[in-house]
VONULUM-181891 format. One record per atom (N, C-alpha, C): y, x, z; residue in three letters. Coordinates in steps of 0.001 Angstrom, whole numbers, padded with zeros to 6 digits, always signed. Layout:
BEGIN
YXZALA;...
! end
This chain:
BEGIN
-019979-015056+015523UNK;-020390-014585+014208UNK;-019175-014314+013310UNK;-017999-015003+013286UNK;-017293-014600+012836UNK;-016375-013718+012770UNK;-016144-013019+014197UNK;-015701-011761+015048UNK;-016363-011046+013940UNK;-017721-010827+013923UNK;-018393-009653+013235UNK;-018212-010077+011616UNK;-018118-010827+010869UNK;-018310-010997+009360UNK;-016885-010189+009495UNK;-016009-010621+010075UNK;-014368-009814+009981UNK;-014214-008935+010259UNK;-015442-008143+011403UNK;-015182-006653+011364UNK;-015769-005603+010413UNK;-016910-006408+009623UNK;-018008-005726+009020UNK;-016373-005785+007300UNK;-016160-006924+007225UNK;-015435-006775+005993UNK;-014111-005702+006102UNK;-013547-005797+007341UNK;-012462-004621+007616UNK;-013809-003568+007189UNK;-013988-003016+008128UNK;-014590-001736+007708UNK;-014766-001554+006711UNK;-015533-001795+005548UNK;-015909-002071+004130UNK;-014349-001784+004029UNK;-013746-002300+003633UNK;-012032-002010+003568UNK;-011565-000871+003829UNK;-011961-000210+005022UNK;-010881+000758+005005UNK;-011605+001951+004674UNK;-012960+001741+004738UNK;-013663+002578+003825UNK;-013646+002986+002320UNK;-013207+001939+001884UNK;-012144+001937+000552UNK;-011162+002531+000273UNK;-010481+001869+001018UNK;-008692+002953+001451UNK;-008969+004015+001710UNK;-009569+004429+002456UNK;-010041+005946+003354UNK;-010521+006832+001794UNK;-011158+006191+000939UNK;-011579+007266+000106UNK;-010656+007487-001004UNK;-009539+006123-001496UNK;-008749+006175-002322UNK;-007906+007058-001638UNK;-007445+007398-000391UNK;-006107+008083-000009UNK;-007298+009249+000113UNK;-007794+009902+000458UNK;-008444+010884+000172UNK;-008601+012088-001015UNK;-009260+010680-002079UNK;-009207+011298-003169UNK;-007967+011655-004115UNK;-006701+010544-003861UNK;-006053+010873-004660UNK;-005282+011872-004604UNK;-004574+012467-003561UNK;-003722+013663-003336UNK;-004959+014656-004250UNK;-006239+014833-004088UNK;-006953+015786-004658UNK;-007013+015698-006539UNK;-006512+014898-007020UNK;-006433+014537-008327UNK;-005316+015007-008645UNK;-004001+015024-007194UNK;-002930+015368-007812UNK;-002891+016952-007853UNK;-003940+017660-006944UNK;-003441+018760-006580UNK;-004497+019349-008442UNK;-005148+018781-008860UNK;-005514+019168-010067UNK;-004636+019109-011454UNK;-003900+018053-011182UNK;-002981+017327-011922UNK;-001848+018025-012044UNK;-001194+018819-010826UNK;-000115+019764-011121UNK;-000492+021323-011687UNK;-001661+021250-012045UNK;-002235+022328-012576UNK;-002400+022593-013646UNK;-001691+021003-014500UNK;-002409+021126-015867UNK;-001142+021235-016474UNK;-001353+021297-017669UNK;+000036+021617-018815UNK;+000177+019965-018987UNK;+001645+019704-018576UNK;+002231+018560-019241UNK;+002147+017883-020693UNK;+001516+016743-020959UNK;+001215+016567-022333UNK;-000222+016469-022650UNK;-001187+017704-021797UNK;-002413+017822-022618UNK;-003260+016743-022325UNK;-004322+016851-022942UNK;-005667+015747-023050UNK;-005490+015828-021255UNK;-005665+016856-020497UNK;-006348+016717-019211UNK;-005241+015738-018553UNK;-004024+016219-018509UNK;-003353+015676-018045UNK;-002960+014485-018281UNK;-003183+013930-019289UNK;-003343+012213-019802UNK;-004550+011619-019018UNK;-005631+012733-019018UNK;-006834+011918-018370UNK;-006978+011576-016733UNK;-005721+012601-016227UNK;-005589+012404-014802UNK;-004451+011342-014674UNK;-003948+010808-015399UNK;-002716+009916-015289UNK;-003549+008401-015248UNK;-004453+008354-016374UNK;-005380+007118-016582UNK;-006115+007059-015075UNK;-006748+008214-014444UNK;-007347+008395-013753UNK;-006788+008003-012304UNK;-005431+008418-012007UNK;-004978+008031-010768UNK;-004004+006638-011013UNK;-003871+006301-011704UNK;-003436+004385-012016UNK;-004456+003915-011686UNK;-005628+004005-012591UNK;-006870+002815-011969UNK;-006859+003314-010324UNK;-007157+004314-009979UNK;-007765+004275-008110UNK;-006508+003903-007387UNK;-005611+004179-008016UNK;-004447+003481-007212UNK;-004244+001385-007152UNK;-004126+001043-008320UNK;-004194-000184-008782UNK;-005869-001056-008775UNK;-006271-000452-009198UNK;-008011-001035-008853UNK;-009040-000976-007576UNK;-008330+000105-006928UNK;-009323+000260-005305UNK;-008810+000772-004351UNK;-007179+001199-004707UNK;-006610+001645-002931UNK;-005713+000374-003134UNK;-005209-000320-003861UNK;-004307-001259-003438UNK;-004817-002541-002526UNK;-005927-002985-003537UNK;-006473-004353-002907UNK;-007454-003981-001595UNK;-008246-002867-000940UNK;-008483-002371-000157UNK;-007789-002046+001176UNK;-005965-001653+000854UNK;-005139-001857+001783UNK;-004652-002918+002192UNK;-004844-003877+001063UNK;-004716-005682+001009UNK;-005288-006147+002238UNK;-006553-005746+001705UNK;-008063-006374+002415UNK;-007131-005489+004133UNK;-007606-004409+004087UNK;-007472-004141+005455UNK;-006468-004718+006540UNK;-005772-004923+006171UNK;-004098-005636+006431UNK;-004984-007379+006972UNK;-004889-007733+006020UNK;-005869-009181+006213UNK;-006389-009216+007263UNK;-007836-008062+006814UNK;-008561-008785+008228UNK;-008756-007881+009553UNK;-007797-006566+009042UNK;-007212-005921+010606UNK;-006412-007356+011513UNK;-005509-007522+010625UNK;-004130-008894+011456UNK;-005144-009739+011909UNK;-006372-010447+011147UNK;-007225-011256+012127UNK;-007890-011073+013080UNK;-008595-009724+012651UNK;-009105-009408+013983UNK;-007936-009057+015440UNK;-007006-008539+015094UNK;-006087-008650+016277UNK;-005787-010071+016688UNK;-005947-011011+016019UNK;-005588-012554+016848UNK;-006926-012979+017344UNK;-007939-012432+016667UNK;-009569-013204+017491UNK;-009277-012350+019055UNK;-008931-011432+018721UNK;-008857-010589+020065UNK;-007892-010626+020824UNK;-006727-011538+020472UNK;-005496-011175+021574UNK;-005130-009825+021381UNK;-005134-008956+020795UNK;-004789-007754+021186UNK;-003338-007432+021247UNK;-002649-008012+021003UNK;-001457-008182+020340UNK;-000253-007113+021486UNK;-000800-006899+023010UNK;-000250-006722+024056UNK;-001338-005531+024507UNK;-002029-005616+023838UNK;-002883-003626+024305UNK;-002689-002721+023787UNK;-001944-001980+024585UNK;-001546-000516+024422UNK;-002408+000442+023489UNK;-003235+000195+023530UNK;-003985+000962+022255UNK;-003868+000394+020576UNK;-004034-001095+020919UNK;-003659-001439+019789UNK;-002676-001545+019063UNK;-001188-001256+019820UNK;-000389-001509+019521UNK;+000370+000118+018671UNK;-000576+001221+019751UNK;-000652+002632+018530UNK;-001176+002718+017516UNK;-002482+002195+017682UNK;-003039+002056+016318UNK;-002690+001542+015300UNK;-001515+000303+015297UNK;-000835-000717+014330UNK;+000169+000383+013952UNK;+000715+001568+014518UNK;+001770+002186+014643UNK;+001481+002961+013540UNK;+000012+003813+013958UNK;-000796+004557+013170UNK;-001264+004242+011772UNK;-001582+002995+011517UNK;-001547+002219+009851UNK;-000568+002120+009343UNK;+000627+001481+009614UNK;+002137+001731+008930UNK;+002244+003092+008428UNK;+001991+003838+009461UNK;+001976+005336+008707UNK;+001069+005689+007693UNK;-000254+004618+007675UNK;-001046+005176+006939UNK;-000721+004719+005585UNK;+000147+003550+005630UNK;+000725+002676+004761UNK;+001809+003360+004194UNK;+002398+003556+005161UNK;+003626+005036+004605UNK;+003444+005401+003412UNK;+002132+006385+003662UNK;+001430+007420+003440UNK;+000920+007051+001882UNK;+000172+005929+001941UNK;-000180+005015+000982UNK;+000755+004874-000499UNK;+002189+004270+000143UNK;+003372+004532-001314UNK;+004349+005248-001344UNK;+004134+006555-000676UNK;+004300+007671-001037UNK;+003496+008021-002315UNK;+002227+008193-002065UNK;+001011+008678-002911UNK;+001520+008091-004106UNK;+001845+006711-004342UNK;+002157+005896-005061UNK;+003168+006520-005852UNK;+004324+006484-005292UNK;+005371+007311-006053UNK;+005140+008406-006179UNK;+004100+009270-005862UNK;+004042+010461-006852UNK;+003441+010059-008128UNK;+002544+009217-007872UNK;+001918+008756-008879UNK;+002737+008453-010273UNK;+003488+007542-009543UNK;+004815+007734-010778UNK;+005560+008789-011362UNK;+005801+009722-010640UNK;+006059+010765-010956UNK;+005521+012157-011898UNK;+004097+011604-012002UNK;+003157+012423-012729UNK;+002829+011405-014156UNK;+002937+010049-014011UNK;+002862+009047-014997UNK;+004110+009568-015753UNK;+005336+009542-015358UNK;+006180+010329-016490UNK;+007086+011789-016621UNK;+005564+012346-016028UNK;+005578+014137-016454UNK;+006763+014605-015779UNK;+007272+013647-014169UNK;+008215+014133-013405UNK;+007778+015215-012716UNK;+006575+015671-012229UNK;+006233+016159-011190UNK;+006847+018037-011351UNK;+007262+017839-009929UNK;+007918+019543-009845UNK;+007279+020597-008511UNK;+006206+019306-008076UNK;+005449+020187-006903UNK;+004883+020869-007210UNK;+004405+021840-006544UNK;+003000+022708-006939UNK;+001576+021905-005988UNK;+000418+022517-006850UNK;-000864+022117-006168UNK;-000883+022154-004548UNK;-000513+023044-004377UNK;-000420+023475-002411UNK;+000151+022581-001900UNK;+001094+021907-002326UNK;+001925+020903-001710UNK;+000978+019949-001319UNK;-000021+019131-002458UNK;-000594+017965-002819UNK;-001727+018466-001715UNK;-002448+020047-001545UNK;-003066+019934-000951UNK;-002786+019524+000395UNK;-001872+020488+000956UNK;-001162+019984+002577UNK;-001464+017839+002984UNK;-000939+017721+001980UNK;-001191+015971+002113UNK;-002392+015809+002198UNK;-003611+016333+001328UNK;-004447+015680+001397UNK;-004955+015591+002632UNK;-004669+016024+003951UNK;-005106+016275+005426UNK;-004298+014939+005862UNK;-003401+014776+005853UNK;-002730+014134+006094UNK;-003340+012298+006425UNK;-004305+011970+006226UNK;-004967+010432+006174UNK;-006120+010677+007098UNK;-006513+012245+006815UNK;-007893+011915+007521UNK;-007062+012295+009008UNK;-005891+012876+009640UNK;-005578+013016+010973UNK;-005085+011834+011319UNK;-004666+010867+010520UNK;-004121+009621+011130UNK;-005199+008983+010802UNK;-006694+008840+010575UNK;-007875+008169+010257UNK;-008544+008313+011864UNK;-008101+009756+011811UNK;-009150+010639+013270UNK;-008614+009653+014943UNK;-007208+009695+014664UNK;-006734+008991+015675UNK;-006673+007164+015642UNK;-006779+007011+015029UNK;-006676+005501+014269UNK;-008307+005149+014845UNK;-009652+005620+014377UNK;-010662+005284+014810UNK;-011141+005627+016170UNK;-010598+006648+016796UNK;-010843+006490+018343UNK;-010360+005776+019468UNK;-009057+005406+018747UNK;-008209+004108+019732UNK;-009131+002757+019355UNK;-009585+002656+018472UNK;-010245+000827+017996UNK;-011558+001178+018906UNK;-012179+002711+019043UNK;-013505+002566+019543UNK;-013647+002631+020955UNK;-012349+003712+021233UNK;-012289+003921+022618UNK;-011582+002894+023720UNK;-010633+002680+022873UNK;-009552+001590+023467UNK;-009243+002270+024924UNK;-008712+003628+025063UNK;-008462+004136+026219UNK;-007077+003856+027078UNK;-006393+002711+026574UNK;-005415+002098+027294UNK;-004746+000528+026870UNK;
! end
């Protein structure tokens, strides 16, 4: 029973993460659209602090947690699949404060990307999501 309370709470987790890294590149790609200074662009600054600080941080917390446990209920520590997939979260983690430091970067009206840029990223979580969930399901080595 406890195998499953820890997998049911991962999931819940990265279902979290999964939508904070999702959504936020798409806030930014709105965000470099706006005039520096204005109402909108104050409201996307408020806007990507909270999802960053209120539901992708402690969500990547969580996942970290009870991903690492579930790899010790399981031994996995020495399976080749799992050991890509751990490979594959660092990146997603990467990926994670990167986002972060743009974030900062738009918090003080640094930003010099254009929207296209922010969009290109936003792909970027769900291809390491795509591969990330078929190694945990498939476990093909």
């Amino acid at each position: 029973m406890a195998y499953e309370l820890l997998k049911a709470a991962h999931l819940v987790a990265v279902i979290s993460w999964m939508a904070g890294l999702l959504y936020l590149p798409r806030l930014y790609v709105y965000h470099a659209d706006t005039k520096v200074g204005s109402e909108q662009s104050e409201t996307f600054k408020i806007m990507e602090r909270r999802l960053l600080r209120g539901i992708m941080n402690p969500a990547m917390i969580l996942v970290w947690v009870f991903g690492l446990a579930l790899a010790w209920q399981g031994a996995w520590w020495h399976a080749g699949w799992w050991q890509v997939k751990f490979s594959l979260v660092v990146g997603l983690t990467a990926v994670h404060h990167l986002y972060g430091r743009w974030r900062k970067d738009f918090a003080a009206d640094r930003n010099t990307r254009p929207a296209r840029y922010y969009r290109w990223w936003n792909e970027v979580p769900t291809l390491l999501m795509i591969a990330i969930v078929f190694l945990a399901v498939l476990r093909p080595f």
